[in-house]
Wavefront OBJ file of the C-alpha trace (Angstrom):
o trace
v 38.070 -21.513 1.575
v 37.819 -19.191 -1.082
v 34.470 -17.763 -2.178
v 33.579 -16.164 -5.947
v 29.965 -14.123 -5.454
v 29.161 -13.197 -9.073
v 26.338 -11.502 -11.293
v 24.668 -9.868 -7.807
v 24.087 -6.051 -7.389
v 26.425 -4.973 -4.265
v 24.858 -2.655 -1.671
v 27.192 -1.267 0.813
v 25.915 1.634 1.971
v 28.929 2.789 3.891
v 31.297 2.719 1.342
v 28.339 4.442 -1.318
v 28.263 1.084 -3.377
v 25.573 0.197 -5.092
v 26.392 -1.467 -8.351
v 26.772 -4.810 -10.137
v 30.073 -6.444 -8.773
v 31.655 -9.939 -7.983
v 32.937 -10.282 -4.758
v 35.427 -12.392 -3.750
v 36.680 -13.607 -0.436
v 39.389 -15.656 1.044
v 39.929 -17.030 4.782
v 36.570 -15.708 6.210
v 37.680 -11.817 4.879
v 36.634 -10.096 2.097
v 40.000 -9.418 0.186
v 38.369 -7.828 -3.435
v 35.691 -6.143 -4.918
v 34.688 -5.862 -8.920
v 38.369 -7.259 -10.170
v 39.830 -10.332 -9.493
v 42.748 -10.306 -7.367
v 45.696 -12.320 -8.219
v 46.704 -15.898 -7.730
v 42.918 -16.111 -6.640
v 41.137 -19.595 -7.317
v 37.715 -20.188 -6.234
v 36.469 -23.149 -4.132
v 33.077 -22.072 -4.078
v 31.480 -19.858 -6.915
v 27.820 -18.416 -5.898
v 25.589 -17.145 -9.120
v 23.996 -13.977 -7.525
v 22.116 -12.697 -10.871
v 19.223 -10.812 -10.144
v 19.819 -11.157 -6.256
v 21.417 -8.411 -3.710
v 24.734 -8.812 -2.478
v 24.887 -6.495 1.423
v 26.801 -6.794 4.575
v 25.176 -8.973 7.401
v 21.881 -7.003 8.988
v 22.295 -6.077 12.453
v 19.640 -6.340 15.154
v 19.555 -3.390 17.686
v 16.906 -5.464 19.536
v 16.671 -9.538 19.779
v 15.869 -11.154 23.019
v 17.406 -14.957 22.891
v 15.611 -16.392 25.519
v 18.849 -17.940 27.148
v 19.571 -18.233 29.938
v 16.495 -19.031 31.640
v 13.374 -18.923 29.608
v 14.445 -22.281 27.174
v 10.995 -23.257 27.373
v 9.809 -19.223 25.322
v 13.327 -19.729 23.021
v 16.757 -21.288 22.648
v 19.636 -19.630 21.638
v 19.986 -22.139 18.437
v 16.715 -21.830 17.354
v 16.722 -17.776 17.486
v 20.340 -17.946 16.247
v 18.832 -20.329 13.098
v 16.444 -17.922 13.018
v 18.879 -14.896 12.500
v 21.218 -16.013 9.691
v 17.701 -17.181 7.911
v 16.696 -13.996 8.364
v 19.994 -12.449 6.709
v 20.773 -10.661 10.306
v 24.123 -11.176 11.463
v 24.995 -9.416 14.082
v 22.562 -8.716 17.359
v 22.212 -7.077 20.350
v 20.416 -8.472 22.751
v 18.913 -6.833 26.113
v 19.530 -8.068 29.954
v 16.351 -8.990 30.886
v 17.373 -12.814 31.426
v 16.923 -15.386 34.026
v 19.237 -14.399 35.841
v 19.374 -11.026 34.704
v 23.189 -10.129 32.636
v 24.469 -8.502 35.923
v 27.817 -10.541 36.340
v 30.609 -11.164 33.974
v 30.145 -14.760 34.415
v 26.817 -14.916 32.815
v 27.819 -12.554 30.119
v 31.200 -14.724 29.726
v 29.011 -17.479 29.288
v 26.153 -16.282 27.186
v 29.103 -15.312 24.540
v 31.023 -18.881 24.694
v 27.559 -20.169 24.088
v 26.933 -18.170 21.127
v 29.888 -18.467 19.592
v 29.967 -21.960 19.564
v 26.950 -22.701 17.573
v 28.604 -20.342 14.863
v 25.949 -18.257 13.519
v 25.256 -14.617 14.060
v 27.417 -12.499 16.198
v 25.768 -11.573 19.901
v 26.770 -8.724 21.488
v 25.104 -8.402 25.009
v 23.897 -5.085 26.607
v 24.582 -5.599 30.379
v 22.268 -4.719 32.944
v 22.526 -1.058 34.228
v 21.382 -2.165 37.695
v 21.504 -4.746 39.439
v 18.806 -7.176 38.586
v 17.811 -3.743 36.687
v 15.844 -3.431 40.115
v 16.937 0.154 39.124
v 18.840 0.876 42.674
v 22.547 0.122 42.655
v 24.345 0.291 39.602
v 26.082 -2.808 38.382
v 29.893 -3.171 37.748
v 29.817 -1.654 34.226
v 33.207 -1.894 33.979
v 33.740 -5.394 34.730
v 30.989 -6.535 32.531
v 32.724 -4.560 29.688
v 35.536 -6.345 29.968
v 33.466 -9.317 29.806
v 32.265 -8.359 26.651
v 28.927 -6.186 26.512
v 28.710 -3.164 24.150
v 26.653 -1.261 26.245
v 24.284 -1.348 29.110
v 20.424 -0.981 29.508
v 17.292 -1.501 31.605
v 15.602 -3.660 29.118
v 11.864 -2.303 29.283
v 12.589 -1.958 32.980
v 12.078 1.792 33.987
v 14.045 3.512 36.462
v 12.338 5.625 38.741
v 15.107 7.041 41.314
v 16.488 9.864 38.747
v 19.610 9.952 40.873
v 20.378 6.679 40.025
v 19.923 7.478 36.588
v 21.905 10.890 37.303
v 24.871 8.581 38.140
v 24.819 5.819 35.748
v 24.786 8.062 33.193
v 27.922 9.994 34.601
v 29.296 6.444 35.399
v 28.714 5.549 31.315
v 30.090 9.153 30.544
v 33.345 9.075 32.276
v 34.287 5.379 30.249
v 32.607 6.311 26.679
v 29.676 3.610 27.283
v 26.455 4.266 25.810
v 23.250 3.505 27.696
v 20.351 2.020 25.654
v 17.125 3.576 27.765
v 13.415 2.755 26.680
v 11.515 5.956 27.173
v 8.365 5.180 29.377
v 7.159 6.182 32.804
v 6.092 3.759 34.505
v 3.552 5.480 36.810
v 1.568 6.743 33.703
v 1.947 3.530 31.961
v 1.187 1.571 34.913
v -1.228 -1.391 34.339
v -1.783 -0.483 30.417
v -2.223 -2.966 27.629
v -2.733 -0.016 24.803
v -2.399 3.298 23.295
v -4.556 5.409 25.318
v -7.114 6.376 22.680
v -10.071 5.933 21.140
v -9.595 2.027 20.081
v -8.412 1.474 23.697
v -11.528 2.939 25.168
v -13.922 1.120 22.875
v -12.186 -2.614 23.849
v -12.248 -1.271 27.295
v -8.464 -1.752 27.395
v -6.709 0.130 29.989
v -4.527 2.705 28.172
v -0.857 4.117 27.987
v -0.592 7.851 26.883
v 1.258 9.663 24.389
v 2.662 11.807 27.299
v 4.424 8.222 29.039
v 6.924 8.359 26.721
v 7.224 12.192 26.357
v 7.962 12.785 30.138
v 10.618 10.000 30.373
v 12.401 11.127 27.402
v 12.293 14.592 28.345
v 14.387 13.268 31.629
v 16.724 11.014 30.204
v 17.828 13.908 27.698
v 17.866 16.088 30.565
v 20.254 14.101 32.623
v 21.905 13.642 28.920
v 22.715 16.576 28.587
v 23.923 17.443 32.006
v 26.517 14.413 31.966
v 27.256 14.306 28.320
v 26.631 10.803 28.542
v 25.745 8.737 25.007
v 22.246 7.873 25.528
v 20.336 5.492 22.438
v 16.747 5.286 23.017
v 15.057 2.121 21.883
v 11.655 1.606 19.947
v 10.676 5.290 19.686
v 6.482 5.348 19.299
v 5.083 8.755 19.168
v 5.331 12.057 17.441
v 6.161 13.957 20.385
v 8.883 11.460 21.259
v 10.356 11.817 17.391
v 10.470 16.259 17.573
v 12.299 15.420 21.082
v 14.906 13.481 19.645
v 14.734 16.123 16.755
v 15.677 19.116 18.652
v 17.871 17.152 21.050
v 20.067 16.597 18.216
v 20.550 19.915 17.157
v 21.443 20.626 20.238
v 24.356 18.856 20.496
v 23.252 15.978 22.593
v 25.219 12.448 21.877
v 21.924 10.488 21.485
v 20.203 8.172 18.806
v 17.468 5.729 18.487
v 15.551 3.272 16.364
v 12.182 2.182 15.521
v 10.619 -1.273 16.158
v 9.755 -2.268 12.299
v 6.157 -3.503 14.060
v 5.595 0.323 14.268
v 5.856 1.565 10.977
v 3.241 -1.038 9.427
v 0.538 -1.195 12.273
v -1.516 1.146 14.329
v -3.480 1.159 17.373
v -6.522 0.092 14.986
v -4.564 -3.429 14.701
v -5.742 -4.694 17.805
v -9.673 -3.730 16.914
v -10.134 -7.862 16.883
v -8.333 -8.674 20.430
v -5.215 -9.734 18.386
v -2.767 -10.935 21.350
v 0.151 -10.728 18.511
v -0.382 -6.924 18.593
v 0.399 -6.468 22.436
v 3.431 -5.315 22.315
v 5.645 -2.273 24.507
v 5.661 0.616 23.364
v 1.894 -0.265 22.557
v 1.010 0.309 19.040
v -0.093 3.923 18.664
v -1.685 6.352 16.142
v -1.640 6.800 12.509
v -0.323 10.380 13.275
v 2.534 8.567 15.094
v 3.016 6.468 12.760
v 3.505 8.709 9.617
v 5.760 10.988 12.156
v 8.106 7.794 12.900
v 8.563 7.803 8.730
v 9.283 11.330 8.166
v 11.831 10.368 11.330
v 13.867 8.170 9.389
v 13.675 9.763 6.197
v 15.352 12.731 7.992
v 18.025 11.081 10.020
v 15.923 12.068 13.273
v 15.677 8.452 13.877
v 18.937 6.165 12.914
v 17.865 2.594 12.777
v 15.540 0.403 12.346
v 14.846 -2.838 14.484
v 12.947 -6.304 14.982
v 12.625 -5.403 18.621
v 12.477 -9.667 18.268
v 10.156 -11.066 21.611
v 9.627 -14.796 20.589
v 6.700 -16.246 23.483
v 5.840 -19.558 24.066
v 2.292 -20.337 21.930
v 0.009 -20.328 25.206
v 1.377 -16.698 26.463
v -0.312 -15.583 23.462
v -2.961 -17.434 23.912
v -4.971 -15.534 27.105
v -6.882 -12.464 26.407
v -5.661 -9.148 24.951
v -4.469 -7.595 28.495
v -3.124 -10.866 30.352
v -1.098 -12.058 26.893
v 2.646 -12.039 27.387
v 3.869 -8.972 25.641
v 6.061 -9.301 21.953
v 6.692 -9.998 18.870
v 9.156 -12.470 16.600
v 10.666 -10.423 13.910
v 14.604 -11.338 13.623
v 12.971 -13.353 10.395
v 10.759 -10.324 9.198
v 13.415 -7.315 10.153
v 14.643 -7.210 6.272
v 11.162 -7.769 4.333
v 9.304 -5.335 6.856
v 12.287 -2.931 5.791
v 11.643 -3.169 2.639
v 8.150 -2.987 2.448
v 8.156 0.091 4.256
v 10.660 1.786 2.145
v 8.481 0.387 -1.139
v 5.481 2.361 0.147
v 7.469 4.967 1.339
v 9.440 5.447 -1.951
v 12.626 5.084 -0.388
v 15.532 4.109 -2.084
v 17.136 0.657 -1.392
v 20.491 1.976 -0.677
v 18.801 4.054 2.397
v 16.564 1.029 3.255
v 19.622 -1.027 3.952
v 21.801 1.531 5.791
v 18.986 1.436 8.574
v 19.594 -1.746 9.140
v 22.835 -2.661 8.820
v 26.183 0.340 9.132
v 23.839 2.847 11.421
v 22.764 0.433 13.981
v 26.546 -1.398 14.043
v 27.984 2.573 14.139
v 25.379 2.797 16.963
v 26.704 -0.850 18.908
v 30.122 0.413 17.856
v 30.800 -3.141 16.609
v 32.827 -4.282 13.603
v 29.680 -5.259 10.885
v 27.145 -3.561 8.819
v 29.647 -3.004 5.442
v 31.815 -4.713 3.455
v 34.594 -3.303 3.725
v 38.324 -4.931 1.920
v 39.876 -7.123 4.916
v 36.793 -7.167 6.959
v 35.068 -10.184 7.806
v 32.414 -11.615 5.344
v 29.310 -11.331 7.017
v 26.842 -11.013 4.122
v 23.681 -11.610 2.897
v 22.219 -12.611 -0.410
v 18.505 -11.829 -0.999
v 16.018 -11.271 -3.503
v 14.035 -8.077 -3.519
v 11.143 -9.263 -5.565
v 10.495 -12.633 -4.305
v 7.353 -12.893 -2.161
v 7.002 -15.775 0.693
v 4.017 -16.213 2.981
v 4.581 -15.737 6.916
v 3.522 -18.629 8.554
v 4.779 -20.801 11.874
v 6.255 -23.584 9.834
v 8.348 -20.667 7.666
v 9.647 -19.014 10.350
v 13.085 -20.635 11.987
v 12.096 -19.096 15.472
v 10.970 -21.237 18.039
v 8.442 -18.270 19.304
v 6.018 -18.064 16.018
v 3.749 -15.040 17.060
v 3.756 -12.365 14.637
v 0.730 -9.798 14.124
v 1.748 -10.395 10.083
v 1.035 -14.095 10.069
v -0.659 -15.193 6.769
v 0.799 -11.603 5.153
v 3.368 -12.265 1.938
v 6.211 -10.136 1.952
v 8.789 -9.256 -0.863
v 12.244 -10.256 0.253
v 13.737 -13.528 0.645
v 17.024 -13.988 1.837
v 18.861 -16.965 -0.111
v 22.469 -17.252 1.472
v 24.084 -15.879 4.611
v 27.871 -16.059 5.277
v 29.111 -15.357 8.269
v 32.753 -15.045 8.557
v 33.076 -16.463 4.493
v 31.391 -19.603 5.864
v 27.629 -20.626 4.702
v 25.618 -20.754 7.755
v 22.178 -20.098 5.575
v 21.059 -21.380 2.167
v 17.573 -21.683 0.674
l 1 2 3 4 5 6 7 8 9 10 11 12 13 14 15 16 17 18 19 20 21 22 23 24 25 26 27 28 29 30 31 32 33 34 35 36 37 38 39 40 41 42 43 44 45 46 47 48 49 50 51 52 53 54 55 56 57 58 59 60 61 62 63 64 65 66 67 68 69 70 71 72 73 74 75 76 77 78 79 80 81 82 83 84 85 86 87 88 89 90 91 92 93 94 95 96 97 98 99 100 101 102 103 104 105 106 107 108 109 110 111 112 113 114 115 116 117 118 119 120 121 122 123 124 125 126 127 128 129 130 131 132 133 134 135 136 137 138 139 140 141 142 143 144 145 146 147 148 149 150 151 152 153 154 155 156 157 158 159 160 161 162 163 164 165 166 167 168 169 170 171 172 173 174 175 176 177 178 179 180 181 182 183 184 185 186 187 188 189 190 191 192 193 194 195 196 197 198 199 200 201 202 203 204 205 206 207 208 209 210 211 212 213 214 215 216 217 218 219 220 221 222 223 224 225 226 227 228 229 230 231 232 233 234 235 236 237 238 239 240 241 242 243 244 245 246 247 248 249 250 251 252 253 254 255 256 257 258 259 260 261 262 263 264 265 266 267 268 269 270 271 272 273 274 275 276 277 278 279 280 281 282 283 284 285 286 287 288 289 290 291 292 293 294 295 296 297 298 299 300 301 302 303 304 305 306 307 308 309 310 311 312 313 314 315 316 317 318 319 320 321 322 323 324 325 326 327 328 329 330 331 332 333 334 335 336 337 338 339 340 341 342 343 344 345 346 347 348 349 350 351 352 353 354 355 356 357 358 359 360 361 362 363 364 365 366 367 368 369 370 371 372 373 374 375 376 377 378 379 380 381 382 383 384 385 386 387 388 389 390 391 392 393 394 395 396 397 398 399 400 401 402 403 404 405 406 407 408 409 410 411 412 413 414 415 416 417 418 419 420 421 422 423 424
């Protein structure tokens, strides 16, 4: 199958393209860029005029639900809900049922997956077993088995000697760990930010200070072992200068930013919203505008859906007993780029945060496109505006805080692998 893209503006930020160019591919790779390459007939021509041509998104962050929890999300209907959301490529954390502690379920979970032909999913195995955060699990094997890296999901681990050896463990084999900073004695029982808005709903709090302590261990322990550390849906301002000066210091570690946290505050819950309980609770307007200057500065390297899809009666119970999270694999690009709009930040930027820095972070082959690599793309238009509602939305979990919102950005066509798995 040979494809002719025409008329679109290419974005690759990787290879610093960002132009008007016809891309052609042949046999699931991309093979030219601009000119024609010889001998080359097209099966399939695609008008891209006033549209943008990038590579695939990729998803730091996108729980799938499978196995275990069919009846919160199945793996087609999240998978559906990735390529119509332009992402593809995914990570997704551990914290199944049964956790991803043996290479049989990981084996599995990627057969699965690869079989409905969508979006790539790249598992993070579980750190310990049954992330009960006690023994470690057989990183090694469940490498081979095909994860990319290995995490606690939001599961804290309180024995720093186990964490002491995982991370020598990861270390000694080049693995990274993906660690959510939070400890879980402070953050014990909370539904909130610990703050004013918290106190006024009566809503048991989580402080700043949570996430300030457990990061200032895990880079500790970092920095000892020289382990790569990434640290997932970074929150508050304190948490953003740590990462800061931990990276001038040498330390191998990087992190992203759920894209829930640079649009909403701690004020979004004011009306009980259940949609807005989510981990790391929302937090500040102080936190938020540091999380911004973050990525503007390269403190903070991706951005992600941090996609939780929950069946409609989790969300249902009051604020503190509603299942925590968020759908987002649908809302990762226009939440991208209505942050960067407000934040006058140029497209080309925009995109790198979600597609080459969090595959350089995975360390998979996606995010750019590259002559010879596979075409994993998506078409979208900047400047089209759709309305987020449950019957637009592909997911089978349809709470969102921005339901009813219209956002600029619809994606129109995603290939994956040069074949159409998305098309408006």
């Amino acid at each position: 199958m040979k494809i002719h893209i025409q008329h679109g503006r290419v974005i690759d930020p990787k290879n610093n393209i960002d132009s008007q160019l016809d891309v052609f591919i042949a046999a699931g790779k991309i093979v030219a860029l601009g000119e024609v390459p010889p001998d080359f007939v097209a099966n399939q021509t695609i008008d891209a005029a006033n549209q943008i041509v990038c590579p695939g998104l990729v998803d730091l962050s996108a729980r799938l639900r499978e196995p275990g929890e069919e009846y919160k999300a199945r793996l087609v209907s999240e998978l559906q809900a990735a390529v119509a959301g332009g992402v593809t490529s995914l990570a997704c954390p551990p914290d199944t049922d049964p956790v991803l502690d043996e290479p049989g379920l990981v084996e599995m979970l990627k057969h699965r997956a690869k079989q409905q032909g969508l979006a790539h999913v790249y598992p993070l195995g579980a750190l310990t077993r049954q992330l009960e955060g006690k023994a470690l699990s057989e990183m090694s094997e469940l490498h081979t088995a095909g994860c990319v890296g290995f995490s606690q999901a939001n599961v804290a681990i309180t024995d720093t000697q186990v964490l002491w050896r995982a991370m020598e463990y990861a270390a000694t084999f080049g693995f990274t760990l993906f660690l959510h900073a939070e400890e879980p004695f402070l953050a014990k029982n909370g539904v909130a930010h610990d703050g004013e808005v918290a106190t006024r709903l009566g809503l048991k709090g989580i402080p700043s200070a949570a996430e300030a302590l457990a990061l200032a261990s895990i880079l500790r322990i970092a920095q000892e072992t020289g382990a790569k550390i990434h640290i997932g849906c970074l929150s508050t301002a304190e948490g953003v200068a740590m990462i800061r000066q931990a990276k001038a210091q040498g330390l191998k570690v990087t992190c992203d930013v759920s894209a829930n946290h640079l649009h909403l505050t701690e004020h979004d819950i004011a009306y009980f919203d259940a949609n807005c309980h989510l981990k790391p609770p929302l937090r500040t307007q102080r936190d938020k505008d540091a999380l911004t200057v973050g990525l503007k500065d390269g403190t903070i390297d991706a951005i992600c859906s941090d996609h939780t899809p929950v069946d409609d009666d989790a969300k249902l119970a009051p604020f503190a007993e509603a299942e925590i999270g968020a759908t987002g694999l649908e809302l990762l690009l226009p939440l991208t780029l209505k942050w960067a709009t407000q934040e006058k930040v140029n497209l080309a930027h925009a995109m790198h945060l979600i597609t080459q820095a969090p595959a350089h972070i995975l360390g998979v082959p996606a995010g750019d496109l590259s002559i010879n690599n596979d075409a994993d793309m998506c078409i979208f238009d900047a400047n089209e505006y759709w309305k987020i509602c449950p019957s637009s939305l592909k997911s089978q979990g349809k709470n969102t805080p921005f339901t009813g919102l219209e956002l600029a950005g619809r994606v129109k066509l995603t290939l994956v692998r040069g074949q159409v798995v998305y098309q408006v």
